[in-house]
N, C-alpha and C positions, 0 to 999 in steps of 0.2 A: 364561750369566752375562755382565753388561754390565762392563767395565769402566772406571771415570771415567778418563779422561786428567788428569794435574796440570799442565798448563799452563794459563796465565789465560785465560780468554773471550776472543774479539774485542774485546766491546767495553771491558776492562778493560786496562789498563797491566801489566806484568808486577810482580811484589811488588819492593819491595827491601829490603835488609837495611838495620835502623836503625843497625847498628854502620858501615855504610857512609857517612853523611851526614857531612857538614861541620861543623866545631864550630860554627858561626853557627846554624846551622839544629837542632842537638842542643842547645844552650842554647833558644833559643825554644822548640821542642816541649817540653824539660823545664819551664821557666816557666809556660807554658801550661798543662799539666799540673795542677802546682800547682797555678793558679788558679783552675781548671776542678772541680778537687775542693774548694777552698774554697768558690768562687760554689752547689755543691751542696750542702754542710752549711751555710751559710745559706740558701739557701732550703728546706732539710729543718727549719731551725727558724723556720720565719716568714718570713725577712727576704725578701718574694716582690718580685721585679719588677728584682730586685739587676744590674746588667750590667757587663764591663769598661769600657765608657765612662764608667761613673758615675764609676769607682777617679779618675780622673783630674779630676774635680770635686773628690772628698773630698780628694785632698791639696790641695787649697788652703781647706780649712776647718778641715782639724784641727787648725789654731792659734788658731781662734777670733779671727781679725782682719775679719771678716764684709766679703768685697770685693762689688762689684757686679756684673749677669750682666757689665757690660762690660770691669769689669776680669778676671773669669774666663776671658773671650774673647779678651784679649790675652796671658793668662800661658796661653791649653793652645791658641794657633796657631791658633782658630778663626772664624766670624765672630758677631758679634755674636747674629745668627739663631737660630745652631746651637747657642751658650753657653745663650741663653734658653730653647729648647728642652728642651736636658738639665735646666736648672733646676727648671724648670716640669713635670718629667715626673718628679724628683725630691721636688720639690714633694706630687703627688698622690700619692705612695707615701710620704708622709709622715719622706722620712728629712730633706730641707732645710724650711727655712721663710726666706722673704723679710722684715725688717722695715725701718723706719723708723732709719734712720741718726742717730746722736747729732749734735746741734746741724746737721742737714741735712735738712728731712722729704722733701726732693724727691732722697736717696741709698737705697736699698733694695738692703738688702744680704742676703745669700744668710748663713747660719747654718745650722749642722747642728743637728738637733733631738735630746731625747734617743735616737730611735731611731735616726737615724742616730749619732751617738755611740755606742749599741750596736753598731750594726754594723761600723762601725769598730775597734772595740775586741775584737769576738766574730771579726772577720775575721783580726786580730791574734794569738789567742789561737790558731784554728785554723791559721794557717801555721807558727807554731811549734810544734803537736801534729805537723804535718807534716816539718817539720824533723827533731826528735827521731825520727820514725820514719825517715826518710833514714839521723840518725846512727846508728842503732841499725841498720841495715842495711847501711851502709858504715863505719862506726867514725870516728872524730871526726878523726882523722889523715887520711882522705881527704876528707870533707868539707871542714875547714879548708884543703888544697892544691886542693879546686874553688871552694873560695870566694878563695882569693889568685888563683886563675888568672883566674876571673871580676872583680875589680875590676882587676887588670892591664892586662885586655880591653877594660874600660870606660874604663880611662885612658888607653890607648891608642889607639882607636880610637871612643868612646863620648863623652860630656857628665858627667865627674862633678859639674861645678861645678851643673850643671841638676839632675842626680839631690840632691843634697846643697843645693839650694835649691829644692827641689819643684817644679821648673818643669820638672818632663820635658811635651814635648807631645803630648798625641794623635797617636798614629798612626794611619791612617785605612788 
């Protein structure tokens, strides 16, 4: 009879324990997380081609002030290049559409279409399904003390005037 050894491979890191992490690094993995299960129940209903980098285009359309790739590129810290890019890659998956700027035809501005509006809206609906399963798993009392802990965090250390004017930047 062979017996396995439980230590890790060579060529693998030894496991560690996630109660062991840092709270910087257990808020991110949790967020992640999240989102990660979101980005999957849309693209399980359709919405295919969906990626974190898009999220940070759509908050700047979900007001419907339709800005241009280049003002896009100035409000998510990127260059002009890279705004157009995501637009245009947006574009063929049909969630933005570029049009003709009132009283500017040489302005073309980036718009969310109705599908992206759905998705936006359906992304919305599923984080709060996720929510609710959280609370329903830790009880509303502790959720509400990680939720004051976390904007605390963000005020201390974080942008809320950014988060709270939708100008958080791409992180790359």
């Amino acid at each position: 009879m062979v017996v396995q050894s439980q230590a890790a491979p060579a060529d693998r890191p030894p496991r560690l324990r996630v109660a062991d992490l840092d709270v910087a690094h257990l808020a991110k993995f949790a967020g992640e997380a999240l989102l990660e299960v979101t980005y999957r129940q849309l693209l399980d209903e359709g919405y295919t081609g969906l990626r974190h980098a898009h999220g940070y285009v759509f908050q700047h359309l979900v007001d419907d002030q339709g800005p241009t790739a280049s003002e896009l590129a100035a409000r998510l810290g990127v260059s002009q290049q890279a705004a157009c890019k995501r637009v245009h890659e947006l574009v063929g998956l049909g969630y933005v559409t570029l049009g003709v700027g009132a009283g500017d035809a040489r302005r073309r501005e980036v718009r969310l279409t109705p599908r992206g509006r759905a998705a936006v809206d359906r992304a919305r609906e599923v984080r709060a399904v996720l929510e609710a399963e959280v609370v329903g798993r830790l009880g509303p009392a502790v959720v509400d003390t990680v939720r004051a802990a976390l904007v605390e965090v963000i005020e201390v250390f974080g942008d809320d005037e950014a988060i709270a004017g939708r100008r958080v930047p791409e992180v790359t």
